[in-house]
DSSP file (Angstrom, degrees, kcal/mol; ACC not computed):
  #  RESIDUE AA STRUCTURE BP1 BP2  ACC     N-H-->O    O-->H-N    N-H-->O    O-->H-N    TCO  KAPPA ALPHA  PHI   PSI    X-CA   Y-CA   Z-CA
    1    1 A X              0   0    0      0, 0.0     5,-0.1     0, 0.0     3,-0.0   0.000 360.0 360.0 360.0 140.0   -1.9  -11.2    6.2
    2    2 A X     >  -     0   0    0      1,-0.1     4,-0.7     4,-0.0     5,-0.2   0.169 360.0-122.2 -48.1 165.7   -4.5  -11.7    8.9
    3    3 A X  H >> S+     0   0    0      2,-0.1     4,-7.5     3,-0.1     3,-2.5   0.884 120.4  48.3 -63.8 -70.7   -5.1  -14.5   11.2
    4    4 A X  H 3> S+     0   0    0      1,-0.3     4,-1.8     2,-0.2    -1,-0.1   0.684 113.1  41.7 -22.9 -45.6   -8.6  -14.4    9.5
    5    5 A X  H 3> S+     0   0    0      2,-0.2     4,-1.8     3,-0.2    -1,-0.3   0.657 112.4  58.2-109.4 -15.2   -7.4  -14.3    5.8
    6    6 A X  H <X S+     0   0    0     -3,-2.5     4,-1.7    -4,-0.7    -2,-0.2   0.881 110.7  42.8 -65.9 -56.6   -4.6  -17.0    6.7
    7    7 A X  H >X S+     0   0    0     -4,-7.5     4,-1.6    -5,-0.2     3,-1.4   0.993 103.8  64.4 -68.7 -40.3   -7.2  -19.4    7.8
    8    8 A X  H >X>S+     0   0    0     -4,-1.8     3,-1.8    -5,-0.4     4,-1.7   0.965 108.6  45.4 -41.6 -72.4   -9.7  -18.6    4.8
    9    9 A X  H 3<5S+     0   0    0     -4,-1.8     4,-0.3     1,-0.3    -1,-0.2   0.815 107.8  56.1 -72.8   4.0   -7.0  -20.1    2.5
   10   10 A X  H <X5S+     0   0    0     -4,-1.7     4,-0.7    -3,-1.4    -1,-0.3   0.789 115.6  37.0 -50.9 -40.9   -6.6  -22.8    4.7
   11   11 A X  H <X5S+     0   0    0     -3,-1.8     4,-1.1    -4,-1.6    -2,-0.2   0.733 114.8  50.2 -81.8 -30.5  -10.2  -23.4    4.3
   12   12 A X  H  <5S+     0   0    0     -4,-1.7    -1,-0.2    -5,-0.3    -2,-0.1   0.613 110.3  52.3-111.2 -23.5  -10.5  -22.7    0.8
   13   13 A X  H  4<S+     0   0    0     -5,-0.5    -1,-0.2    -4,-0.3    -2,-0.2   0.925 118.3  42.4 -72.0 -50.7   -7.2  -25.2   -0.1
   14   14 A X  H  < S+     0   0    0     -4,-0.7     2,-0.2     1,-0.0    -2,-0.2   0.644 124.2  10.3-107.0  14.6   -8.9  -28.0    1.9
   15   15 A X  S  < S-     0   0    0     -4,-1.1     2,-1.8     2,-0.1    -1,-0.0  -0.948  85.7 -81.1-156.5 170.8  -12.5  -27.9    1.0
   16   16 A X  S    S+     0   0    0     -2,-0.2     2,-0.3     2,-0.0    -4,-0.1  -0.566  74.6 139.4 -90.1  91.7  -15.3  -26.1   -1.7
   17   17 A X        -     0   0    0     -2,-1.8     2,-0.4    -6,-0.2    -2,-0.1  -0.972  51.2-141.8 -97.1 139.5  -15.5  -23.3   -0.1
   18   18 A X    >   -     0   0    0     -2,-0.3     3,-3.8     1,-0.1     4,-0.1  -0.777  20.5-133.0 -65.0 100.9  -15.7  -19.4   -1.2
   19   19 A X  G >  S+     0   0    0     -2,-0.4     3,-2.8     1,-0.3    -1,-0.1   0.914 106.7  60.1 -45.3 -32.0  -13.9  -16.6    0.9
   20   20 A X  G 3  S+     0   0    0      1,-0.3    -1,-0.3     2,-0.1     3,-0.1   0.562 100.3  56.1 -84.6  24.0  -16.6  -14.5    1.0
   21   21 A X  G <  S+     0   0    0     -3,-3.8    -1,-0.3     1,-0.1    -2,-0.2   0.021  93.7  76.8-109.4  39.9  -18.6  -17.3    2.8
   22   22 A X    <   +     0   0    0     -3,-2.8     2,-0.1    -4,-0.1   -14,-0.1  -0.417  60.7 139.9-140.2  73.5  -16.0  -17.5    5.5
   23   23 A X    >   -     0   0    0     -3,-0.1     3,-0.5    -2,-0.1    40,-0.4  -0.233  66.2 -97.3 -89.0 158.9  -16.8  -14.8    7.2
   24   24 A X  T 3  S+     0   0    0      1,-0.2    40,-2.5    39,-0.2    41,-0.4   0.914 121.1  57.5 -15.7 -77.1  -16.7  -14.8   11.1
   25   25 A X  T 3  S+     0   0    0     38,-0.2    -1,-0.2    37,-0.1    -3,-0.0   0.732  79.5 115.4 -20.0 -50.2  -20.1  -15.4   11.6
   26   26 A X    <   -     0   0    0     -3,-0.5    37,-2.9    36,-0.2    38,-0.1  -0.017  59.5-144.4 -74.5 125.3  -19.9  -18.6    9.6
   27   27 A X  B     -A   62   0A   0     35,-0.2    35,-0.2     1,-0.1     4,-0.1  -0.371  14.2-134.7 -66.8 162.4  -20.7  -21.8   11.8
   28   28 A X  S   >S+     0   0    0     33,-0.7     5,-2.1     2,-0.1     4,-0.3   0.492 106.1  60.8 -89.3  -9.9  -18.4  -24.6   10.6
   29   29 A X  T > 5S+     0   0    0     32,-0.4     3,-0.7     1,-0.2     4,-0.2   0.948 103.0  48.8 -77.8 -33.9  -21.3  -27.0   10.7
   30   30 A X  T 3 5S+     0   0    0      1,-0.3    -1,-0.2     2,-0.1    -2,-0.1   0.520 113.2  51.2 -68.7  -4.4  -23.2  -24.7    8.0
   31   31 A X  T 3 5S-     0   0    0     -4,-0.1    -1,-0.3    -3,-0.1    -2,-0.1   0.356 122.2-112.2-140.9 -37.2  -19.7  -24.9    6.0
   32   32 A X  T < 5 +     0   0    0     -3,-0.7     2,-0.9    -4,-0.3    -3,-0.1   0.745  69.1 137.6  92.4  23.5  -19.7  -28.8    6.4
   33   33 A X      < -     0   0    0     -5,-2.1    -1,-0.3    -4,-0.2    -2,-0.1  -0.862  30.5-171.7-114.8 124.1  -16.9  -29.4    8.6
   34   34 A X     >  -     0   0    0     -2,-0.9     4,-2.8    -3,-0.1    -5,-0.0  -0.171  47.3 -76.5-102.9-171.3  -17.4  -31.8   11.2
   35   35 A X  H  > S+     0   0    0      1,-0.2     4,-0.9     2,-0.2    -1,-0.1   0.650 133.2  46.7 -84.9   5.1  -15.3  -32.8   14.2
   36   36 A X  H  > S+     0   0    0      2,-0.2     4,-2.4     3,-0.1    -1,-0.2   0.696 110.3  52.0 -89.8 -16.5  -12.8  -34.8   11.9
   37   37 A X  H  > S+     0   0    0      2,-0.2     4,-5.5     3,-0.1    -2,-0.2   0.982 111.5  48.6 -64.8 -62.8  -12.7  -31.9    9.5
   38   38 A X  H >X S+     0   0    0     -4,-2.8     3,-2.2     2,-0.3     4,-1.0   0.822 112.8  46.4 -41.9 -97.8  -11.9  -29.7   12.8
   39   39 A X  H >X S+     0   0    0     -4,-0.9     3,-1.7     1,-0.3     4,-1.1   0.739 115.3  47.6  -7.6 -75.7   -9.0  -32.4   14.0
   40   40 A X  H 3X S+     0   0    0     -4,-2.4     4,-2.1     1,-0.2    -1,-0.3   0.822 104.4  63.6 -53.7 -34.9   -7.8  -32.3   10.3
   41   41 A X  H <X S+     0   0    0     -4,-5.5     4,-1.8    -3,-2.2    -1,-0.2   0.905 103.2  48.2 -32.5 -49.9   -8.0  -28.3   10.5
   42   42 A X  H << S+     0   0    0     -3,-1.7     4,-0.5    -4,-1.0    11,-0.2   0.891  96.6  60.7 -73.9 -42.2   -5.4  -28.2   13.2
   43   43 A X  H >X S+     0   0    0     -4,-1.1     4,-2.0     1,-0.2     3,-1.0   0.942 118.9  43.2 -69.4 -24.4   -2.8  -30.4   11.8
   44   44 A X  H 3< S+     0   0    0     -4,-2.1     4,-0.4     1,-0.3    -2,-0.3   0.897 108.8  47.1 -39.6 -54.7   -3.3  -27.3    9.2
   45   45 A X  T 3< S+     0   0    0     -4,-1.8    -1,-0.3     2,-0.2    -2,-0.2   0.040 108.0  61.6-110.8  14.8   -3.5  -24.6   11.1
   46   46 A X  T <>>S+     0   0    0     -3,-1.0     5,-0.7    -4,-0.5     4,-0.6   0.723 111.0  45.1 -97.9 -75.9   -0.1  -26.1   13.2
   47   47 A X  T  <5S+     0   0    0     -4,-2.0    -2,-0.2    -5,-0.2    -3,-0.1   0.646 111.1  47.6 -22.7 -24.0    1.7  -25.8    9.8
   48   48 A X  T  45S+     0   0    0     -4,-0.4    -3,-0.2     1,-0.1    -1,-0.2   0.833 126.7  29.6-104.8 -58.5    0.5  -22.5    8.8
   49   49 A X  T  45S-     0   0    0     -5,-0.2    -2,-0.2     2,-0.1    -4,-0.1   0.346  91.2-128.3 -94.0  10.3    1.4  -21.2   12.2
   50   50 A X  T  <5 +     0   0    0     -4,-0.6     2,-0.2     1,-0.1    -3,-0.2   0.880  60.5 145.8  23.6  66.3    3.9  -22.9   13.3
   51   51 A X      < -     0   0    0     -5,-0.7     2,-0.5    -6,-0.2    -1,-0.1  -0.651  53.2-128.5-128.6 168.5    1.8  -23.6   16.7
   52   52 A X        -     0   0    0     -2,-0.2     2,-0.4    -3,-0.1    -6,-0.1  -0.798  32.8-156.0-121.7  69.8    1.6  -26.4   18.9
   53   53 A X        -     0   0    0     -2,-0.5     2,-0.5   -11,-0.2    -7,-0.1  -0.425  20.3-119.3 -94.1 128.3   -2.6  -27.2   19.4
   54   54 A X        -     0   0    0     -2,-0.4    -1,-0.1     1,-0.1    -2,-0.0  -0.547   5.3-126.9 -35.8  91.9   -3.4  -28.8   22.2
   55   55 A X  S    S+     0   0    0     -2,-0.5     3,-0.1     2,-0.0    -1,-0.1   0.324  75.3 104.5 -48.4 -59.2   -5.2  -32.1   22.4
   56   56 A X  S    S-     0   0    0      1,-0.2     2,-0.2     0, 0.0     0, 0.0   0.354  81.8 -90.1 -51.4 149.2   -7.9  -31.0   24.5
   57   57 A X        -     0   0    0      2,-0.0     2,-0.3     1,-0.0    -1,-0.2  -0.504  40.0-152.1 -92.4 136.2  -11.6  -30.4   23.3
   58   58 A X        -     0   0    0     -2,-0.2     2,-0.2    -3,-0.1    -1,-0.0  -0.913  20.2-135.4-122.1 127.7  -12.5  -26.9   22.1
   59   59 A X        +     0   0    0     -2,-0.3     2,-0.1     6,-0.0    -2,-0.0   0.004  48.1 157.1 -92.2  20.6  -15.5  -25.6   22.2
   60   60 A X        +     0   0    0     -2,-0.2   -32,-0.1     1,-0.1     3,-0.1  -0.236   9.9 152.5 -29.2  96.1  -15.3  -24.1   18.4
   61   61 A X        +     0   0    0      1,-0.2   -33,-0.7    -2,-0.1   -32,-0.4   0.339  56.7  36.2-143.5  10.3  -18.3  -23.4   16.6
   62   62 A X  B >> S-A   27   0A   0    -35,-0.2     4,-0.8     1,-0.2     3,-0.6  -0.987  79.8-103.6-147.8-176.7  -17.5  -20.6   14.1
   63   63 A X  H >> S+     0   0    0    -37,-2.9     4,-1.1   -40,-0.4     3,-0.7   0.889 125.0  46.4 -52.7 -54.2  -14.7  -19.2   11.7
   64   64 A X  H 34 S+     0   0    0    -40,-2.5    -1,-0.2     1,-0.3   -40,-0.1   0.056 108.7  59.5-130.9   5.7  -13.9  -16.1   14.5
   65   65 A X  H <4 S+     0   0    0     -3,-0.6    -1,-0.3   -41,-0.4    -2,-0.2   0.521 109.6  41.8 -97.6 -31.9  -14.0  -19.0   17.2
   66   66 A X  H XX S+     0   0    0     -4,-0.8     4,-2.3    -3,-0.7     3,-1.3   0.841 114.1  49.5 -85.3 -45.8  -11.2  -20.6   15.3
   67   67 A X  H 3X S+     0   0    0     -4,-1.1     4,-2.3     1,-0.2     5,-0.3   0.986 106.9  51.6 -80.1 -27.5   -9.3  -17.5   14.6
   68   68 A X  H 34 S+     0   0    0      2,-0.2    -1,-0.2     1,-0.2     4,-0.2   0.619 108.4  66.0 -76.1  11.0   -9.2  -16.0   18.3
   69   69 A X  H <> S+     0   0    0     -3,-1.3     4,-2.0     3,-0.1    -2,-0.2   0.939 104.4  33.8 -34.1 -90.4   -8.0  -19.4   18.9
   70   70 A X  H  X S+     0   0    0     -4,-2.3     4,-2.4     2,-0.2    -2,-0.2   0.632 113.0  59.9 -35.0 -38.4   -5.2  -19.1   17.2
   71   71 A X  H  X S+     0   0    0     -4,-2.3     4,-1.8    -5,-0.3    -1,-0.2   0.829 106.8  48.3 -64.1 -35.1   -4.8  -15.8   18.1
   72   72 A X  H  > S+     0   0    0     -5,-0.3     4,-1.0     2,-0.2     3,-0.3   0.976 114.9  45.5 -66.6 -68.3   -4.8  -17.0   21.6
   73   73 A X  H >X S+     0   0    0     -4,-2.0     4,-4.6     1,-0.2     3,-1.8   0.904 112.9  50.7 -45.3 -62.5   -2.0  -20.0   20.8
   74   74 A X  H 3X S+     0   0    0     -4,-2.4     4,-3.2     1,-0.3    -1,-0.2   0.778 105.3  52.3 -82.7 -43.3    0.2  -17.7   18.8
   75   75 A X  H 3< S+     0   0    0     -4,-1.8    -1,-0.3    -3,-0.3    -2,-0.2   0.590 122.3  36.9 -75.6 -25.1    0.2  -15.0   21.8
   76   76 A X  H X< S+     0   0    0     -3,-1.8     3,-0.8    -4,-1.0    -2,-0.2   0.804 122.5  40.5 -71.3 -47.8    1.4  -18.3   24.3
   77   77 A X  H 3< S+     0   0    0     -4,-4.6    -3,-0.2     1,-0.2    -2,-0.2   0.957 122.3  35.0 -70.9 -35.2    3.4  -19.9   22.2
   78   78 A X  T 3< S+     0   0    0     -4,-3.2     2,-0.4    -5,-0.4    -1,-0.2  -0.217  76.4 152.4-117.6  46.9    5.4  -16.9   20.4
   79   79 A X    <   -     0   0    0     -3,-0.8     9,-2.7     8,-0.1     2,-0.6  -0.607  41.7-122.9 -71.7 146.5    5.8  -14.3   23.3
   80   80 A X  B     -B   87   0B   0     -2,-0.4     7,-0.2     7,-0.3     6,-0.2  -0.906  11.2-119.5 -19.9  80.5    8.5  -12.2   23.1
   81   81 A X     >  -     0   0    0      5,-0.8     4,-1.0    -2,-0.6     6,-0.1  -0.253  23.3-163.3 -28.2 107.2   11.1  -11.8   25.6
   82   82 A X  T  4 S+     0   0    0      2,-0.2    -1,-0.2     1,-0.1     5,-0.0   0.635  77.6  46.6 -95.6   4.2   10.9   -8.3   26.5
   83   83 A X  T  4 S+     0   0    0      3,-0.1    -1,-0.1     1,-0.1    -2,-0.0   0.904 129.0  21.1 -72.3 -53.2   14.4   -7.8   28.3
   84   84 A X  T  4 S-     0   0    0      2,-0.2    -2,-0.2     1,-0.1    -1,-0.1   0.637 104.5-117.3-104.0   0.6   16.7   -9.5   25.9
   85   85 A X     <  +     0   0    0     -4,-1.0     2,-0.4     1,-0.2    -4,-0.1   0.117  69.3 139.3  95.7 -26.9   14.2   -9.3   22.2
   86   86 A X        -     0   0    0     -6,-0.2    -5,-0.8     1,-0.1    -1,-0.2  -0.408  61.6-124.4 -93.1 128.8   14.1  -12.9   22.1
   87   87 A X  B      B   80   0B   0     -2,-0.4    -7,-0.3    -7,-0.2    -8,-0.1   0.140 360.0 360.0 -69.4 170.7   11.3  -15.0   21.3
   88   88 A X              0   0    0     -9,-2.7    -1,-0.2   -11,-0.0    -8,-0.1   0.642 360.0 360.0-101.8 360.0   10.5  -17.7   24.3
């Protein structure tokens, strides 16, 4: 499963939303998620990904802002040791 299609049922578990309006494109203000919705996102998207997000203000402002996000964390947090296989 995708970054993309992980976070759609993230979204779609915590709020009424449709996958097919949670597209890239799709602002999260047009979507109705504010910046506590956003906060609350993360303790999600720390669960789901078993990532560590950073306190610091994020400049976020669509679905495909959020997922190269993640994409970003998961590629620090969960590199791969390429001498011995093991993750760091």
């Amino acid at each position: 499963m995708s970054t993309l299609e992980r976070l759609q049922t993230i979204l779609i578990n915590s709020y009424p939303l449709q996958r097919d309006a949670l597209v890239p494109e799709a602002r999260l203000e047009h979507l109705e998620i504010d910046s506590l919705g956003v906060m609350e996102l993360f303790f999600s998207i720390e669960d789901e990904f078993k990532l560590s997000v950073p306190n610091e203000q994020q400049d976020l402002a669509t679905i495909g802002d959020v997922v190269t996000y993640i994409d970003r964390l998961i590629a620090e947090q969960h590199r791969v040791d390429t001498t011995s296989g093991a993750a760091s």
